[in-house]
C-alpha positions in Angstrom: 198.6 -156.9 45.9 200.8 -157.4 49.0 201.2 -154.0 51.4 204.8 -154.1 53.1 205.1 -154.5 57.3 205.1 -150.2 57.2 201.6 -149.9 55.6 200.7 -152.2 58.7 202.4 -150.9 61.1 201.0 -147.4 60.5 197.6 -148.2 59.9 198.1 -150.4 63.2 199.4 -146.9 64.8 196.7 -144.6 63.6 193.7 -147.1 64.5 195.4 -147.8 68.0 196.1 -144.4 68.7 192.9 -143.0 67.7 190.8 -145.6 69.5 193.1 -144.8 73.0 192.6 -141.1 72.3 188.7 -141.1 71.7 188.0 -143.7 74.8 190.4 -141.9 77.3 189.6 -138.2 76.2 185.9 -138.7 77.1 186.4 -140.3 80.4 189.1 -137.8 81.1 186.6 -134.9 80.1 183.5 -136.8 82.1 185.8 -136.5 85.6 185.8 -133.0 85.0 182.8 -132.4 84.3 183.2 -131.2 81.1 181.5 -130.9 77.8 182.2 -134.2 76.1 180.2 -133.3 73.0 183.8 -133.1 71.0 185.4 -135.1 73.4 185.5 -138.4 71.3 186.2 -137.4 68.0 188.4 -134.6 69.1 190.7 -137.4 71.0 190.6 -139.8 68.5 192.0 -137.5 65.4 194.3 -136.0 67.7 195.4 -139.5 69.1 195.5 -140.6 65.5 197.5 -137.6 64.0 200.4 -137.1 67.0 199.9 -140.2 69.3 200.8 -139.3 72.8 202.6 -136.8 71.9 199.3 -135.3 71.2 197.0 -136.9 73.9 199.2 -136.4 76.6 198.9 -132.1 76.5 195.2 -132.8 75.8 194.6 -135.0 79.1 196.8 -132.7 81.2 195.6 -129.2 80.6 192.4 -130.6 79.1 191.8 -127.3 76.8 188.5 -126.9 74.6 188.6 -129.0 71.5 187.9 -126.6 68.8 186.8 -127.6 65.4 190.1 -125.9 64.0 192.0 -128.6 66.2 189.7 -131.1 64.7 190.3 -130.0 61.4 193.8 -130.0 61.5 194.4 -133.2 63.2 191.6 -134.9 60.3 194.1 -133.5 57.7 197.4 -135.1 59.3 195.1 -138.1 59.5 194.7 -138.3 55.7 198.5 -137.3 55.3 199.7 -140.1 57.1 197.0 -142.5 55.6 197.6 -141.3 51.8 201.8 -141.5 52.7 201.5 -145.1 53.6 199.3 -145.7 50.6 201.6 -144.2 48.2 204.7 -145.9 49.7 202.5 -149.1 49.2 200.6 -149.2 46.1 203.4 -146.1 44.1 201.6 -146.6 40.6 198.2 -145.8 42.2 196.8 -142.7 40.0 196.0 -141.5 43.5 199.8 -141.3 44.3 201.3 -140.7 40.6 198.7 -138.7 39.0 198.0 -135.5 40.0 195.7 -134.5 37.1 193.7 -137.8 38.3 193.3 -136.7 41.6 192.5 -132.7 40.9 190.0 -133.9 38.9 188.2 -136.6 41.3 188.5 -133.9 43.8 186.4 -131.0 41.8 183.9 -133.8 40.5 183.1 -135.2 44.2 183.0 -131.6 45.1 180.2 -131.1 42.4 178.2 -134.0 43.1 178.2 -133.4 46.7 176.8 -130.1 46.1 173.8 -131.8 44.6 173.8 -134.2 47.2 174.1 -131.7 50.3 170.6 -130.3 48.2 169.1 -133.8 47.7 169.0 -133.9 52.1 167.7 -130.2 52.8 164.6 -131.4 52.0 164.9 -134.4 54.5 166.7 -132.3 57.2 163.8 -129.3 57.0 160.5 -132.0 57.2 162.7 -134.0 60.8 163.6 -129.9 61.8 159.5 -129.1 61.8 157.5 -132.8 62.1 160.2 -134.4 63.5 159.5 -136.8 61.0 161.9 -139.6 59.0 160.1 -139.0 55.5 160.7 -143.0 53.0 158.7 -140.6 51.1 162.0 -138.6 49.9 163.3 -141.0 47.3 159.8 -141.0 45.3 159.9 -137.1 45.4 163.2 -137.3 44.1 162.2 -139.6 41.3 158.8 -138.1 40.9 160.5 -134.7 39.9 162.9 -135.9 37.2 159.9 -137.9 35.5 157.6 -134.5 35.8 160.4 -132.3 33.9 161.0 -135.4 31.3 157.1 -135.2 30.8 156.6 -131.6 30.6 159.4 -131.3 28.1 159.2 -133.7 26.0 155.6 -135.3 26.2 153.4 -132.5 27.3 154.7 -129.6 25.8 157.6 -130.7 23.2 159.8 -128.0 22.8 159.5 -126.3 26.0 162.8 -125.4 27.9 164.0 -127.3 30.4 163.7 -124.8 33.0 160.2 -124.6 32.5 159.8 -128.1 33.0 162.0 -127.9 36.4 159.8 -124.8 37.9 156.9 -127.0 36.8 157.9 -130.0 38.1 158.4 -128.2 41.7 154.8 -126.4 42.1 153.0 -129.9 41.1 154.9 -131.8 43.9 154.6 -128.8 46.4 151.2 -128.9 45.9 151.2 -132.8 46.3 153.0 -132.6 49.2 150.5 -129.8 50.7 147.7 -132.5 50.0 149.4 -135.2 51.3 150.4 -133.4 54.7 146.9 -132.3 54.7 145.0 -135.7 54.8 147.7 -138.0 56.3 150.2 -136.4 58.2 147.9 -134.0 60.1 146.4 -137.2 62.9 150.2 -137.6 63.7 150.5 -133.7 66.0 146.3 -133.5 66.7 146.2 -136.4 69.3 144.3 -138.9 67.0 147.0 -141.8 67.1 148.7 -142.8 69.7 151.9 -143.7 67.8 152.7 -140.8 66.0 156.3 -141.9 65.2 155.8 -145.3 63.6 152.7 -143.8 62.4 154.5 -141.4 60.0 157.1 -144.0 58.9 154.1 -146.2 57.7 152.3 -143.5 55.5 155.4 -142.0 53.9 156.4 -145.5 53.2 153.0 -146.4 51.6 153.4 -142.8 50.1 156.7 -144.0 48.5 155.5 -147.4 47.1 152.0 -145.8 45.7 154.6 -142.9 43.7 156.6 -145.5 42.8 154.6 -148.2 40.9 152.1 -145.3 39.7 154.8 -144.0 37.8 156.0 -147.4 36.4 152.8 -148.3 35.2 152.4 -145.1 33.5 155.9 -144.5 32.5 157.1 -147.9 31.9 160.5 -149.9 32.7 162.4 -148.1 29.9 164.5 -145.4 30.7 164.0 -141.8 29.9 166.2 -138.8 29.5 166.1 -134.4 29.2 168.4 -132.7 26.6 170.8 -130.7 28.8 169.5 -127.3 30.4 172.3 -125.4 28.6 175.3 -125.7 26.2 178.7 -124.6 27.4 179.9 -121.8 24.8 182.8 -122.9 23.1 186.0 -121.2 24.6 189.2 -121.2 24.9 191.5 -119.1 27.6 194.1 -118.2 27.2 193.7 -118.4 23.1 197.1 -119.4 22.1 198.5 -120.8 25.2 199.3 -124.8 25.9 198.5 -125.8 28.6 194.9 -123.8 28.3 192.9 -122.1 31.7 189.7 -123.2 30.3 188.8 -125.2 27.6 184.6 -125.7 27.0 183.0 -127.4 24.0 179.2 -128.0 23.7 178.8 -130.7 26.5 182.0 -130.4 28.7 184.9 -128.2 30.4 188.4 -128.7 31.3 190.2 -126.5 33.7 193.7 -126.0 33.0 194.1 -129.1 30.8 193.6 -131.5 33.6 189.8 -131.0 35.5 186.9 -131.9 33.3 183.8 -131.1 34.1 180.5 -132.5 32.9 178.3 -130.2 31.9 175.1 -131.7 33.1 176.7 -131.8 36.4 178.4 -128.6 36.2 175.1 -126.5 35.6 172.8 -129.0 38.6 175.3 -128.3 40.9 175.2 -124.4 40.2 171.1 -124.0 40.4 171.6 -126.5 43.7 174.2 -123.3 45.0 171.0 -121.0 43.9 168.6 -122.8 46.0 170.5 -123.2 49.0 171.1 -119.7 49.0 167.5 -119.0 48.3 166.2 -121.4 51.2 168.7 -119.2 53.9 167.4 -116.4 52.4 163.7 -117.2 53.0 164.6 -118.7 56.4 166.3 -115.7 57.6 165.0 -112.8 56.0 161.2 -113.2 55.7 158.5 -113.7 58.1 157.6 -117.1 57.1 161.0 -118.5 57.1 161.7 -116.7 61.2 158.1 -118.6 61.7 160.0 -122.0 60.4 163.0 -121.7 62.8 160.7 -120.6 65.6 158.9 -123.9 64.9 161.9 -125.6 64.7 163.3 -124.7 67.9 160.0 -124.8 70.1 157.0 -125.4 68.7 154.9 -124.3 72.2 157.0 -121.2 72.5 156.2 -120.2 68.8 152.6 -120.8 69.3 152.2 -118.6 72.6 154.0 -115.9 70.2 150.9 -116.2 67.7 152.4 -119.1 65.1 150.5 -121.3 63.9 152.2 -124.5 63.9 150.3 -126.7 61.8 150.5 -124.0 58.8 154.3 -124.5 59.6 154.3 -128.8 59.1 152.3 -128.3 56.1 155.0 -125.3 54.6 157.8 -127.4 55.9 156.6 -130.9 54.1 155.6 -129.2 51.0 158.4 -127.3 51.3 161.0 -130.6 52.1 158.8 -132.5 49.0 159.6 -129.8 46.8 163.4 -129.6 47.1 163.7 -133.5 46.7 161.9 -133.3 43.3 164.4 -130.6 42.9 167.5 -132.5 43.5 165.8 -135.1 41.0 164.5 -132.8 38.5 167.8 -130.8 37.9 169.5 -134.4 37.2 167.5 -135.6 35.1 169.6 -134.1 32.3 172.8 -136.1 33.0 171.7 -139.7 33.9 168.5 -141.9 32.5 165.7 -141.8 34.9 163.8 -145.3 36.0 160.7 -145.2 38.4 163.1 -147.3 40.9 165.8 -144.2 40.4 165.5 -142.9 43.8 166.3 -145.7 46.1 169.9 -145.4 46.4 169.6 -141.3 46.3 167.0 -141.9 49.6 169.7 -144.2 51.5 172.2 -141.6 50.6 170.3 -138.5 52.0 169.5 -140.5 55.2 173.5 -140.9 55.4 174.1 -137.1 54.4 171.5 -135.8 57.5 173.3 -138.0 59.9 176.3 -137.4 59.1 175.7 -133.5 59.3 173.5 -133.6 62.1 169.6 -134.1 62.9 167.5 -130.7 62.0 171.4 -128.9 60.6 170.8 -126.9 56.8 174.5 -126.5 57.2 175.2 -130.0 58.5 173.6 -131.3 55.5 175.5 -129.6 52.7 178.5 -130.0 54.6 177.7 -133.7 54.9 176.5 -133.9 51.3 180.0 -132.5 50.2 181.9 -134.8 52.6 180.0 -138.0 51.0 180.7 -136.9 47.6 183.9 -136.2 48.2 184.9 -139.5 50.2 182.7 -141.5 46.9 185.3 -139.6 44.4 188.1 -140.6 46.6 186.9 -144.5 46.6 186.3 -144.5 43.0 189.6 -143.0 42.0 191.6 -144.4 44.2 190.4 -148.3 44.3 192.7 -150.0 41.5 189.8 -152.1 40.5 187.5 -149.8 38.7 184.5 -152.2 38.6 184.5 -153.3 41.8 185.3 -149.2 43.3 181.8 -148.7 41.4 180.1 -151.3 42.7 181.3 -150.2 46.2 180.3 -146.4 46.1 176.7 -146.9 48.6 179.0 -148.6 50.6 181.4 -145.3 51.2 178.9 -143.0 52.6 178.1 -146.0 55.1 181.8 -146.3 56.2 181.9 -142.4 57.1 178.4 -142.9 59.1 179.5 -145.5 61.1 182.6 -143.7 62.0 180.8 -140.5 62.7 178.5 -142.3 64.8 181.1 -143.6 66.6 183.0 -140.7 67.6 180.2 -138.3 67.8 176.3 -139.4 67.4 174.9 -136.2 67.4 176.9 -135.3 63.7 179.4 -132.6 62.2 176.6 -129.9 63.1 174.1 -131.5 65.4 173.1 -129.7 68.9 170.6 -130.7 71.7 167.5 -129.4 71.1 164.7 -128.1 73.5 161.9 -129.6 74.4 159.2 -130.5 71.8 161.5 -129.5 69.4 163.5 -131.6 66.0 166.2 -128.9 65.1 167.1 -125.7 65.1 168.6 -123.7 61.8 
């Protein structure tokens, strides 16, 4: 379709403004000798919400760009976009239907709660190796293929969840193993490469996983029952439209949101383990040893650490939570030995995004991807080609983020000898 001259001329408006704002904020910022961490990103949203009305203020007093400034001026952003959009493209269900878009909204929000867990495990091997594991996608798959196998080939009849706790002690122990023989020359001084050394094994690790699994599991697809049933309900009982609606294998909120429920209940154990992980990172011994490690590995040895224990934990550990991811979505979409390609690429996005060695970052990141994927989807009039797009949104957002801040949403220098810090 044809966009009028005002679509243009405010896209042309926002892009302008927010490319002056980021490049003159940061060399207004670097003359003063002031942190330019948020320097970029905070002038370009500003300069792209409020133009010089805006940027001018900004350069003058030069105040601290705060992430509640940031936040805002992202949201005035997306106003402005979505206004010339709708006086564009009025029959878009993005524009006209509000149902449509309350319901892409809750469903990006659920998958990017699975995705946000699908790149702890990533972001916690880089916060303790410092290593970029091509190993994560196979974990992934590998843990959806153990649960299919314990439930239904194994033991037939056992509940899912028993497959799931299953499926993450045998791929924390193969991870353990792994770390063990492999991974241990990269930190002991036997090769001289320890970088490209670590990309090479967890690659070979990836493509042994990977074509194991085929030949044992074949090319045809497989699939778990789901975990659990919604009970069927119906609130209020006599009122139209309803609060909440459930049947066996769905939900709908207020006669609008549906829910899936395979997606529903992953994205609620993904909540429970994220919450379990701070937990055991802040709370016990062996998690405070983790963030010691991850903040300066020297430092927490002097204290009495052991740091090698602490790679092999944190591997297992990182192993462990991408079989998760896999093995609690097993139940909503047919499994393949190739299944965690595009997950892997994804997750690489989502730690990016959120920040090298962030927990936070990468839930927050996780969210934002699945969110801006719903958004695509929904909002592209062409439903088959906004499908066939959707590995192509999370790539957008990283090359914006990387743009107007490197480090990511959460990311933070880090000390010496150390990957992270959560």
């Amino acid at each position: 379709m044809q966009y009028s001259s005002i679509f243009w001329w405010t896209i042309l408006w926002v892009v302008s403004w927010g490319v002056i704002g980021g490049v003159v904020t940061r060399k207004v910022f670097l003359r003063k000798d002031l942190d330019t961490s948020n320097a970029t990103l905070g002038g370009s949203v500003i300069g792209a919400a409020f133009g010089p009305i805006g940027l001018i203020p900004l350069w003058v007093r030069v105040p601290e760009i705060t992430r509640v400034m940031i936040t805002l001026s992202s949201l005035v952003v997306i106003g402005i976009v979505a206004a010339a959009f709708a006086n564009a493209d009025p029959d878009n269900n993005c524009v006209s239907n509000g149902s449509f878009v309350a319901s892409q909204v809750t469903n990006g929000l659920i998958i990017g709660i699975i995705y946000g867990l699908m790149a702890l495990g990533l972001t916690l091997i880089f916060s303790i190796l410092g290593l970029v594991s091509f190993a994560h996608g196979a974990f992934y798959m590998v843990g959806g293929m153990l649960v299919y196998y314990i439930v239904n080939v194994w033991f037939p009849g056992t509940h899912p969840l028993i497959g799931v706790f299953g499926a993450c002690v045998l791929t924390f122990m193969l991870g353990a193993i792994f770390e063990r023989l492999f991974l241990t020359p990269m930190y002991d001084g036997r090769v001289e490469r320890p970088v490209e050394y670590g990309i090479l094994v967890t690659f070979g690790l990836s493509f042994t996983l990977t074509y194991l699994v085929a030949a044992v599991a074949g090319s045809n697809p497989v699939k778990v029952r789901r975990f659990f049933d919604f009970p069927r309900i119906r609130l209020p009982d006599a009122s139209d439209p309803w609060l909440i609606k459930t049947s066996r294998g769905n939900m709908e909120l207020f006669d609008t949101v549906s829910i899936s429920n395979p997606r529903f209940v992953a994205a609620v154990l993904s909540i429970l383990v994220l919450l379990g992980l701070l937990f055991f990172l802040h709370r016990t011994w062996t998690g405070k040893g983790l963030r010691a490690v991850s903040q300066d590995q020297d430092a927490a040895a002097i204290t009495g650490i052991n740091p090698n224990r602490m790679n092999m934990l944190a591997f297992s550990l990182g192993c462990m939570i991408a079989a998760l991811s896999g093995a609690v979505l097993v139940q909503a979409f047919s499994w393949l030995p190739i299944v965690g390609q595009i997950p892997e690429m994804r997750s690489f996005v989502i730690v990016v995004l959120g920040g090298l060695g962030s927990l936070p970052g990468a839930f927050v990141g996780g969210i934002l991807v699945g969110l801006v994927e719903a958004a695509g989807t929904g909002c592209v009039p062409n439903a088959q080609k906004a499908s066939s797009y959707i590995p192509a949104y999370g790539m957008i957002i990283l090359t914006i983020m990387l743009l107007l801040r490197p480090m990511g949403l959460f990311g933070r220098k880090f000390a010496s000898g150390a990957h992270g810090k959560f």
